[in-house]
N, C-alpha and C positions, 0 to 999 in steps of 0.2 A: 604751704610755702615750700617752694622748690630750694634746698640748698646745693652750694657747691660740694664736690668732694674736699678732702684734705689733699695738702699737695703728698704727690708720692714721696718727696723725700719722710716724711714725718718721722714716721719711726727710727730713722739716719738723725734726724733731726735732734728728736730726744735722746736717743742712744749716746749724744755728745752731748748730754745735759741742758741742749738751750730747747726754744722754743718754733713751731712753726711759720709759715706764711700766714699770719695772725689777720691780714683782710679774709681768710676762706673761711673764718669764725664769727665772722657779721653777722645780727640776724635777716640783713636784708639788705639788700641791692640799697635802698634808699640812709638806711643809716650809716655805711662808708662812704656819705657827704659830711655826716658829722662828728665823725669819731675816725681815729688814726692810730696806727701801729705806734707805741710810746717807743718801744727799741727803735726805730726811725727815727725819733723825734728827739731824745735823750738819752743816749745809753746810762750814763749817771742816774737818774731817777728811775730807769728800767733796772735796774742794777739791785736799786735798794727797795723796789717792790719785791721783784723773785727775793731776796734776802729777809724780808717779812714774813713773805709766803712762806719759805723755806722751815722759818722756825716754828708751822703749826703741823702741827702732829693728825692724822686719821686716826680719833679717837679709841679705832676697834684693830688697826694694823698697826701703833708705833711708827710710822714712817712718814716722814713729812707731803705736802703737797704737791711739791714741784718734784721730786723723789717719785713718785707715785705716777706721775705724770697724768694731773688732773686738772694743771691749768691749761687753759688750750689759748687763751688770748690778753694781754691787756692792752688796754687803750685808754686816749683820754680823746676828748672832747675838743674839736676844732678850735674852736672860739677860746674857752676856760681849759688849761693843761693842767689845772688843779683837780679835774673831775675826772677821777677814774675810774671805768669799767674792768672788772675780769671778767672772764669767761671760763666756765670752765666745767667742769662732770663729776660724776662720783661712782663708785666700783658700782652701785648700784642703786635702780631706784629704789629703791627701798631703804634707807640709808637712814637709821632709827636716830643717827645724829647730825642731820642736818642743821638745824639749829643751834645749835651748839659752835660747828665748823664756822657758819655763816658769820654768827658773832664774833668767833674769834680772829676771821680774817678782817673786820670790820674795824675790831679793834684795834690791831696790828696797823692795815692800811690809813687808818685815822691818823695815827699817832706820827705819821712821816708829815713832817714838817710843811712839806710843799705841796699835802692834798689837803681840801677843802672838803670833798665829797667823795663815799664812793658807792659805787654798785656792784652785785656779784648778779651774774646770770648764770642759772645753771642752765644746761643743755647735754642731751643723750646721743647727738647728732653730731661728730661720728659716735658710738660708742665706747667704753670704755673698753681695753680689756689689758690682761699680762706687762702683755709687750710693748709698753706703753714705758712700763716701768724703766727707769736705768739701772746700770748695770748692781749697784749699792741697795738698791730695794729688791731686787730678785734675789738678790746673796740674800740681805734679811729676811725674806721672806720664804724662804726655801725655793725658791725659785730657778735656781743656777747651781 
């Protein structure tokens, strides 16, 4: 499967704490018929997912999600704006706590009022890396 790049801003992007041009995180040409950027569609509800995310920790660095900058998209569902997709990566595959994260963003995502469903896709496509982080994770992280 051919994907796109990220847009160049990205890293401009996270570095002000939000998120990407969240359609370049599709898995495909054919599913941005059915799924759409939720910051487009509701900044309110976009708002209080990152604010979910926010409050789950990388069990092996202490530093939240969106910190980390390892979500790379949410969206909901054309039809049902109840059903949310993230999207998003991990510093590694290898990530002996996957399951764990998974749940917990599940449970968090659950628990907001106005979803009914959600999904987590992971993806390595772009990769992870540092500079992804903002400015508050590279301080904790010895990074900066």
């Amino acid at each position: 499967m051919n994907r796109e790049t990220p847009p160049q801003s990205f890293r401009d992007f996270i570095r002000r704490g939000g998120l990407p041009d969240l359609n370049s995180y599709l898995e495909d040409k054919e599913e941005k018929d059915f799924y759409e950027d939720l910051q487009n569609k509701s900044e309110e509800k976009y708002q209080s997912v990152i604010e979910a995310l926010g409050h789950i920790l990388d069990p092996e660095l202490g530093v939240d999600l969106i910190n980390l900058g390892l979500i790379y998209g949410v969206f909901v569902k054309k039809e049902d704006a109840a059903f949310v997709k993230v999207r998003m990566t991990l510093t590694t595959p290898a990530c002996p706590q996957i399951d764990e994260l998974i749940d917990q963003m599940l449970r968090a995502l659950n628990s907001l009022e106005w979803i009914s469903e959600t999904k987590v896709v992971i993806t390595f496509e772009p990769s992870w890396t540092p500079d992804r982080m903002s400015l508050y994770a590279k301080i904790a992280l010895g990074f900066a």
